[in-house]
C-alpha beads as a LAMMPS data file, in Angstrom:
LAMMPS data file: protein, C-alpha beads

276 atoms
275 bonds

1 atom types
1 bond types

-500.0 500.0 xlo xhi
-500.0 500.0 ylo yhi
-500.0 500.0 zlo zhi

Masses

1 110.0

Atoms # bond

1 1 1 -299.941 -231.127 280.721
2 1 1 -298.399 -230.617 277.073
3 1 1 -296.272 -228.187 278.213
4 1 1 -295.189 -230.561 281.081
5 1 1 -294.141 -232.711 278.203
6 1 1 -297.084 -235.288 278.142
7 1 1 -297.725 -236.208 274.856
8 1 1 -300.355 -239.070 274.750
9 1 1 -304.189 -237.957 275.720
10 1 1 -307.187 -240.269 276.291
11 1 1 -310.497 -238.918 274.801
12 1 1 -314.262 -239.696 273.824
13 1 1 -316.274 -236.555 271.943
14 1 1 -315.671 -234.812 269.603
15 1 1 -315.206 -231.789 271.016
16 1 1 -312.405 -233.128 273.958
17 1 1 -310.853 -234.667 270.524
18 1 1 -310.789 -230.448 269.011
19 1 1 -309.316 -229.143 272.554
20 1 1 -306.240 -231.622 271.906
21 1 1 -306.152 -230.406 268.472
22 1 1 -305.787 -226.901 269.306
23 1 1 -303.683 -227.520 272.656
24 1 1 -301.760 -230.334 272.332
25 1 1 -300.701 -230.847 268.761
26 1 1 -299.190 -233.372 267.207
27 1 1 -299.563 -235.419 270.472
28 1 1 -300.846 -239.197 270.686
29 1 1 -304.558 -239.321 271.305
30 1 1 -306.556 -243.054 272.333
31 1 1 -310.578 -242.985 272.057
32 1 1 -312.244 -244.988 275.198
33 1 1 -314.863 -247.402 273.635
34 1 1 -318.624 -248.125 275.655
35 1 1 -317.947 -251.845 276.979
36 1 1 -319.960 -253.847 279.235
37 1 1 -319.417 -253.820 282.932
38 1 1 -321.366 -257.244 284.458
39 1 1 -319.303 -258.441 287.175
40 1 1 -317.475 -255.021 288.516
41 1 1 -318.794 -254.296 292.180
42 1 1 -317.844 -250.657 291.464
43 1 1 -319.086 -249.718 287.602
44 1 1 -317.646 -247.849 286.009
45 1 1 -319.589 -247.982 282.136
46 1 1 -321.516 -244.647 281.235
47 1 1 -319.639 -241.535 282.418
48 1 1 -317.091 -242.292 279.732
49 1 1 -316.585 -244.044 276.250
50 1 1 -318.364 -243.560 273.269
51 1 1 -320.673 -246.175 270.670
52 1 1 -317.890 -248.034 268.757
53 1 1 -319.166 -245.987 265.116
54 1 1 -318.627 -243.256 266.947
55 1 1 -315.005 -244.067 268.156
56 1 1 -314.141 -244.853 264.518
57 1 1 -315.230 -241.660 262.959
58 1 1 -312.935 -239.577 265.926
59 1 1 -310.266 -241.830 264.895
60 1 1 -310.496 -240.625 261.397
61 1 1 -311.175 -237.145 262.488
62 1 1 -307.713 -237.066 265.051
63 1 1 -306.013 -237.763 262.071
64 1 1 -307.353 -234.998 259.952
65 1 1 -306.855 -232.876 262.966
66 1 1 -302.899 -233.705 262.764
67 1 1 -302.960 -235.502 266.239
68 1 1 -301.614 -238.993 266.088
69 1 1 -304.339 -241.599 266.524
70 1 1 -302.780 -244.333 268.810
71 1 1 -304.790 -246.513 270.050
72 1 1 -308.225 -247.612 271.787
73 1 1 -309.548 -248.212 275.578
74 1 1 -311.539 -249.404 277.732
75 1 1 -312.470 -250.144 281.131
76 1 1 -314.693 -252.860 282.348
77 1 1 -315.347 -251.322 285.622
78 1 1 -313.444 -251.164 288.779
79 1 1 -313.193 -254.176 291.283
80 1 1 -313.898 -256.943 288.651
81 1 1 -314.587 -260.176 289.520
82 1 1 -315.342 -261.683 286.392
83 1 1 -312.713 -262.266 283.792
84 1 1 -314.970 -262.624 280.450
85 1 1 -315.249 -258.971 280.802
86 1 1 -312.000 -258.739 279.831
87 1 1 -312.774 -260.987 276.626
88 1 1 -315.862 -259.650 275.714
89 1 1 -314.256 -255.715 275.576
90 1 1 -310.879 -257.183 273.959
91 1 1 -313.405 -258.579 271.016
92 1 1 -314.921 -255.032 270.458
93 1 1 -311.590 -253.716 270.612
94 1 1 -310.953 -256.288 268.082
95 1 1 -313.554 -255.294 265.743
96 1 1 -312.438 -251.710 265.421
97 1 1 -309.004 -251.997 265.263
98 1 1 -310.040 -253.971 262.016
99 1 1 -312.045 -250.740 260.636
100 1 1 -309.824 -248.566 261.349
101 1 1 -306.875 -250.050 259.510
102 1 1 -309.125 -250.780 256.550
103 1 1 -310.052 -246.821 256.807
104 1 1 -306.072 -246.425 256.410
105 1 1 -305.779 -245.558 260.514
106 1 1 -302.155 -246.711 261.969
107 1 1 -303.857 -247.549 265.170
108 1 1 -300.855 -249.207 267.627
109 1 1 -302.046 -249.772 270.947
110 1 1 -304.894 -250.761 273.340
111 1 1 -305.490 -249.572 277.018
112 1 1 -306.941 -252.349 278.510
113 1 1 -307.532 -250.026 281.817
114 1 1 -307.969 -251.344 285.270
115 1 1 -310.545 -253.330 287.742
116 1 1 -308.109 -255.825 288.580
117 1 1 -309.663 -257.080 292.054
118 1 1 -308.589 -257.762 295.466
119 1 1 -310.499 -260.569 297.980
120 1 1 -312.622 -258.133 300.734
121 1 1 -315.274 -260.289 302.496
122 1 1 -315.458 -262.887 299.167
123 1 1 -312.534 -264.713 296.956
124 1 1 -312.265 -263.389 293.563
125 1 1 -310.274 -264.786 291.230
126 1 1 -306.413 -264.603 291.136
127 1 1 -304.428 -261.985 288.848
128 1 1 -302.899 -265.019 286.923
129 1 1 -306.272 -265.923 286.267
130 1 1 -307.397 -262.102 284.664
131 1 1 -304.227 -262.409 282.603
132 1 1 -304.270 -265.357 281.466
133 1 1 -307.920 -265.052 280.151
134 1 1 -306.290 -261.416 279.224
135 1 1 -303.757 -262.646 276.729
136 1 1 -305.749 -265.429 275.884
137 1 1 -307.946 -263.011 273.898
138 1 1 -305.213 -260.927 272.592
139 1 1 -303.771 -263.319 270.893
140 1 1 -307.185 -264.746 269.623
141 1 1 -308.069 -261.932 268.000
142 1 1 -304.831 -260.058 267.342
143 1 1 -302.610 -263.666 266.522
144 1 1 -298.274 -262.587 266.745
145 1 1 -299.722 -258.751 265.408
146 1 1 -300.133 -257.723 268.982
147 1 1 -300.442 -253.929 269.785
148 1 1 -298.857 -252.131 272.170
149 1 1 -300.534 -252.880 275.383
150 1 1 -301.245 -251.147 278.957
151 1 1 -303.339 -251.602 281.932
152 1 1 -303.542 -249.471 284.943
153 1 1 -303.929 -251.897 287.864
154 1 1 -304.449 -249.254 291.090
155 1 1 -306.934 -251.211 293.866
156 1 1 -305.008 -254.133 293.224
157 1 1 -301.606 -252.966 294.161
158 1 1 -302.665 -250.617 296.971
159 1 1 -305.957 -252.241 298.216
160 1 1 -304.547 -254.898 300.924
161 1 1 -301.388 -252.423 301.786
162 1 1 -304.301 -250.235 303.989
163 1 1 -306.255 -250.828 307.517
164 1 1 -308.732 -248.354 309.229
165 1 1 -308.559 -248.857 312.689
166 1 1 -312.104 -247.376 313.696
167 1 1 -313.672 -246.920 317.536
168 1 1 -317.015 -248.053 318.101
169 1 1 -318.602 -245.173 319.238
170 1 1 -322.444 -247.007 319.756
171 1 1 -324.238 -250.136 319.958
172 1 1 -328.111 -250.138 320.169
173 1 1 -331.143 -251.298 318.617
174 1 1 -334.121 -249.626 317.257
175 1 1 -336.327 -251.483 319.409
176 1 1 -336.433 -253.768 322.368
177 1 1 -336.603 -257.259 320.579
178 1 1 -334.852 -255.917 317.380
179 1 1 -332.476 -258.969 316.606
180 1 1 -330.492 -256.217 314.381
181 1 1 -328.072 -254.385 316.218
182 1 1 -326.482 -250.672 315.272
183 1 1 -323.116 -250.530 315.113
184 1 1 -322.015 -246.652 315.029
185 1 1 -317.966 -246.548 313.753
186 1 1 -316.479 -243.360 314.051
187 1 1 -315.594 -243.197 310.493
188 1 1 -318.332 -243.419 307.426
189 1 1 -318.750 -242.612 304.440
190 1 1 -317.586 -239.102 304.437
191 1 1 -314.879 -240.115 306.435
192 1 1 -313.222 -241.987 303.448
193 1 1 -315.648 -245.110 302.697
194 1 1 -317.234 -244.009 299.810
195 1 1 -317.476 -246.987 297.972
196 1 1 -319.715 -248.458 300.507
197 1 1 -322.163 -246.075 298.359
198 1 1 -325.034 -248.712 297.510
199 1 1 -322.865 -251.055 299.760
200 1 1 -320.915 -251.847 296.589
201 1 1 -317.532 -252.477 298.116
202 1 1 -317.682 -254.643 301.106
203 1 1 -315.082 -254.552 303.323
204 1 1 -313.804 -257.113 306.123
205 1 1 -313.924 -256.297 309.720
206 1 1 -311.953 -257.757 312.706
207 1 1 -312.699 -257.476 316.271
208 1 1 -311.257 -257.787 319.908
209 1 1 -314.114 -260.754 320.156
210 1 1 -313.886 -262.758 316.512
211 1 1 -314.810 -266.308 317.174
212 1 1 -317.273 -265.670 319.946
213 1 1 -321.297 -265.530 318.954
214 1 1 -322.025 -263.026 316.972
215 1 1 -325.405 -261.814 315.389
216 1 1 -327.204 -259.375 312.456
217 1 1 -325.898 -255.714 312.337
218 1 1 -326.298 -252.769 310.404
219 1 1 -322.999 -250.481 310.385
220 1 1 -323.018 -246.484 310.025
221 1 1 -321.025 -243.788 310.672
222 1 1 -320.563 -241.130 312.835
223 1 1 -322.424 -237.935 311.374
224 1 1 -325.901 -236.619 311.277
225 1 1 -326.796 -237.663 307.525
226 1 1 -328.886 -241.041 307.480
227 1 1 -326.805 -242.001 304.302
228 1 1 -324.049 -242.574 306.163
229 1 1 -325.306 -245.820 306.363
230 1 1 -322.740 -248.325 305.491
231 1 1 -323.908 -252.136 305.125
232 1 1 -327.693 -252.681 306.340
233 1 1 -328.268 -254.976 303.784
234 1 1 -325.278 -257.047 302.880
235 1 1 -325.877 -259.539 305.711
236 1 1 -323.270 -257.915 308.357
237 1 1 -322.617 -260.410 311.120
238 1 1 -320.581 -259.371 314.363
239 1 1 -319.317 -260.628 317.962
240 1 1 -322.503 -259.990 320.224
241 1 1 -319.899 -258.965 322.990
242 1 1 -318.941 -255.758 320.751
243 1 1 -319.479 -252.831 322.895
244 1 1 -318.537 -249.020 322.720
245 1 1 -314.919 -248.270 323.093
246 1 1 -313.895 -251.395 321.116
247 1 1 -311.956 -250.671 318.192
248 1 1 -312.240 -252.636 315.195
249 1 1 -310.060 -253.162 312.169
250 1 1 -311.290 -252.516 308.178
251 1 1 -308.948 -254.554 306.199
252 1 1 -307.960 -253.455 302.583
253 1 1 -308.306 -250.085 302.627
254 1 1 -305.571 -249.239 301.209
255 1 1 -307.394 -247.888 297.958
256 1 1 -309.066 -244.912 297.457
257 1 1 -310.003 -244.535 300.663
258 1 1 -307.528 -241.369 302.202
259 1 1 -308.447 -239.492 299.030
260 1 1 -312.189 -239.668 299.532
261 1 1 -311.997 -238.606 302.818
262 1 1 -314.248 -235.200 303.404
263 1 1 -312.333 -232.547 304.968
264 1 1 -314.195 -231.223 307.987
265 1 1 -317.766 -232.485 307.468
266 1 1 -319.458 -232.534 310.625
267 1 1 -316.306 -231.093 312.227
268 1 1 -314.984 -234.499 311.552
269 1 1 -311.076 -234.218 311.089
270 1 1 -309.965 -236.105 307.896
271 1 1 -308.152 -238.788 308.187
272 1 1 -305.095 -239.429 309.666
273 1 1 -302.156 -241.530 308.067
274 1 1 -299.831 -243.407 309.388
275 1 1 -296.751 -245.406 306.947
276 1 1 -294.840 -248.114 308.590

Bonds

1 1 1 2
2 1 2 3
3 1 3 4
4 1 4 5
5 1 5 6
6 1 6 7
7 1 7 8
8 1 8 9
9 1 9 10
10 1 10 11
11 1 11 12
12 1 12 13
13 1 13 14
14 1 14 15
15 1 15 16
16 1 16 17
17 1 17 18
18 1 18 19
19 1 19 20
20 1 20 21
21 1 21 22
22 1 22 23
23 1 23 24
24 1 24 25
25 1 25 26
26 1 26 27
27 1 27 28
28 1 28 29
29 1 29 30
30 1 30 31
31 1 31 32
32 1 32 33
33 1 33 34
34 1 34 35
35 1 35 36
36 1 36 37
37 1 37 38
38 1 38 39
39 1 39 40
40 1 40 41
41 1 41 42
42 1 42 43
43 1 43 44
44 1 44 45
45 1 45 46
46 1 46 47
47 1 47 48
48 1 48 49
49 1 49 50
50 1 50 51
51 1 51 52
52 1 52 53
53 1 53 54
54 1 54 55
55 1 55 56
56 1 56 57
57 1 57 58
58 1 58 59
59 1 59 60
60 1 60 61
61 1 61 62
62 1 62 63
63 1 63 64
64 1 64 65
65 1 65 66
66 1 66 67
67 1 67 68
68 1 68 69
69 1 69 70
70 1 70 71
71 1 71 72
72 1 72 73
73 1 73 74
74 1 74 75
75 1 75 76
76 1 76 77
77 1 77 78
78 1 78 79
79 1 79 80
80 1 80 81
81 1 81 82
82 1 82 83
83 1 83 84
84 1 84 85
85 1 85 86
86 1 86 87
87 1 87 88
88 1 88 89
89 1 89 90
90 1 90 91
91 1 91 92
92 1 92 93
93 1 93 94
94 1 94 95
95 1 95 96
96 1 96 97
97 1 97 98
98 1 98 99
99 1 99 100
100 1 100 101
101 1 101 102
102 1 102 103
103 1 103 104
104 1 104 105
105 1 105 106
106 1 106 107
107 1 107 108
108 1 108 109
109 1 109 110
110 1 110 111
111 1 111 112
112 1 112 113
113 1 113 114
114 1 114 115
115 1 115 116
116 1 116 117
117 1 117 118
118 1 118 119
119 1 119 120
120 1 120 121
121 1 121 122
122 1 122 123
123 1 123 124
124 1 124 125
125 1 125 126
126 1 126 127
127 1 127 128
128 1 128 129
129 1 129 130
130 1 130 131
131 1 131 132
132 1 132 133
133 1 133 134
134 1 134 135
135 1 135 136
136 1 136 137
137 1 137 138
138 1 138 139
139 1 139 140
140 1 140 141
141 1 141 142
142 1 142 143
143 1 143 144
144 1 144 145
145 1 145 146
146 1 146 147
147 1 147 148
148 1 148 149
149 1 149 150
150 1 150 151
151 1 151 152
152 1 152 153
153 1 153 154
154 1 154 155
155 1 155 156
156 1 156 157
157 1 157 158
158 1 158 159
159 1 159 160
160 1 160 161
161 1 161 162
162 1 162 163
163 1 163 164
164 1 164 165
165 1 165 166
166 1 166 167
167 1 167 168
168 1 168 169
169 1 169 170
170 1 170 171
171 1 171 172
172 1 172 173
173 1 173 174
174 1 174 175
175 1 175 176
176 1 176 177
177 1 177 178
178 1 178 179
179 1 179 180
180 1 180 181
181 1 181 182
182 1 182 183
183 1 183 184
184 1 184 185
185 1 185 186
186 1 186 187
187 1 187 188
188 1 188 189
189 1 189 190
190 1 190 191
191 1 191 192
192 1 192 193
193 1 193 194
194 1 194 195
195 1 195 196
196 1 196 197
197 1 197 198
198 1 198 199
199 1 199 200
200 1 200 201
201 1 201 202
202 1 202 203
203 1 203 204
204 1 204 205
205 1 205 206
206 1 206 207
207 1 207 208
208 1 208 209
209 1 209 210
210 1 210 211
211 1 211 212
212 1 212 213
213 1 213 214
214 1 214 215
215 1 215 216
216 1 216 217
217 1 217 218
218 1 218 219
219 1 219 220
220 1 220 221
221 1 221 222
222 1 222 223
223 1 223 224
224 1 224 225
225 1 225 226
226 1 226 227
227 1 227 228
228 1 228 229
229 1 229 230
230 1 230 231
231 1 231 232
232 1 232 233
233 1 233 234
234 1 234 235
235 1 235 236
236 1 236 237
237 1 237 238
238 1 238 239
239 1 239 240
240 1 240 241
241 1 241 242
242 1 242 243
243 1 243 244
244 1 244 245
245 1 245 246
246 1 246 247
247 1 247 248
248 1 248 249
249 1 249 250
250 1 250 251
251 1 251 252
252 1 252 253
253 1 253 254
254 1 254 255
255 1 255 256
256 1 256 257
257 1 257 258
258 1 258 259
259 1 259 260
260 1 260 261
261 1 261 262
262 1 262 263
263 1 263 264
264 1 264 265
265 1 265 266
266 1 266 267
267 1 267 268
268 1 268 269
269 1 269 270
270 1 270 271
271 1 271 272
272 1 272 273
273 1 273 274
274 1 274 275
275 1 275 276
């Protein structure tokens, strides 16, 4: 990448901080702080970021190292539906920024990453509400001596551009008076819905037969593995008339959901796209 000509690198150890050092001197280098993620359907909170002491001594140490110590970040976890987790991180970001100007750090800019949401089965708040309460902090806690600032909003400007239209493939029940119907798609989880993992990201559906009665249903996908189980417990409602053969629309899909297709699991082709 530095010899691409990138010259700003995100980072949260020590030791990632010594590889830029030694391959990507003199470049710009932002430390990714530990922040809360209550309210994100998809968390995103303990693979990366470090303890905010932590962050401050790397800042010090990127500037002993001869990299240029930037700027901090954050993100409060993807598909956020609350926006006081914006506030809350923008405080700790706050705090820091603070320290590390006091310990003589020209520290310029703050990476407020992404989680901006879109609506799937229930509203979430608008964008004008996330940056409102957004700059509402900023300038709380940062008055006209604003940093440099970026975000990286990705589900929210691809997330309603996407639709998986999906076959029904099976509809039974696991016993004779079972109220709960299966509902077999032939796409899962490893067929690009991985975010239904722990039936965190709940998508829409719509049928040949919406408005007629409907009842309880549990939704999986096509292959042999019984986690390919997408929404038994979210409260799934569909038209009792749903048979196989129907096909059925997933509404914004549009993120994430091509790249986490598997690529032949189950002989299951990945799949397909189609622009228009």
């Amino acid at each position: 990448a530095y010899a691409a000509g990138v010259r700003m690198f995100a980072f949260d150890s020590e030791a990632e901080l010594r590889k830029l050092a030694r391959s990507a001197p003199g470049a710009r280098v932002y430390c990714r702080i530990l922040v809360g993620n209550l309210g994100a359907e998809w968390p995103l909170s303990k693979k990366f970021g470090c303890e905010l002491e932590m962050a401050r001594e790397l800042m010090v140490l990127a500037g002993e190292l001869g990299l240029d110590p930037f700027g901090l970040s954050f993100h409060v976890g993807s598909q956020q539906t609350q926006t006081a987790a914006y506030e809350a991180a923008i405080a700790r970001v706050a705090m820091l920024f603070t320290d590390l100007r006091d310990a003589g750090v020209k520290v310029r800019m703050v990476n407020l990453g992404g989680g901006y949401p879109v609506r799937y089965r229930s509203e979430v708040p608008e964008i004008d509400d996330f940056g409102a309460a957004i700059m509402g902090a900023m300038t709380e806690h940062f008055g006209n001596a604003l940093p440099d600032i970026v975000i990286e909003p990705g589900r929210f400007i691809v997330g309603d551009a996407g639709v998986v239209s999906a076959e029904v493939v099976l509809v039974s029940r696991k016993a004779k008076d079972d109220p709960v119907r299966w509902v077999y798609l032939d796409i899962g989880r490893f067929g690009g819905l991985a975010e239904t993992e722990g039936e965190a990201i709940k998508y829409a559906f719509r049928t040949p037969h919406d408005g007629a009665a409907d009842g309880p249903v549990t939704i999986a996908g096509p292959t042999c593995d019984s986690t390919d189980t997408l929404y038994e417990k979210s409260n799934y409602r569909l038209p009792l008339a749903l048979d196989c053969g129907d096909r059925v629309e997933l509404l914004a899909t549009g993120a994430y959901v091509t790249t986490y297709a598997s690529q032949a699991f189950n002989g299951f082709r990945p799949l397909a796209e189609h622009y228009v």
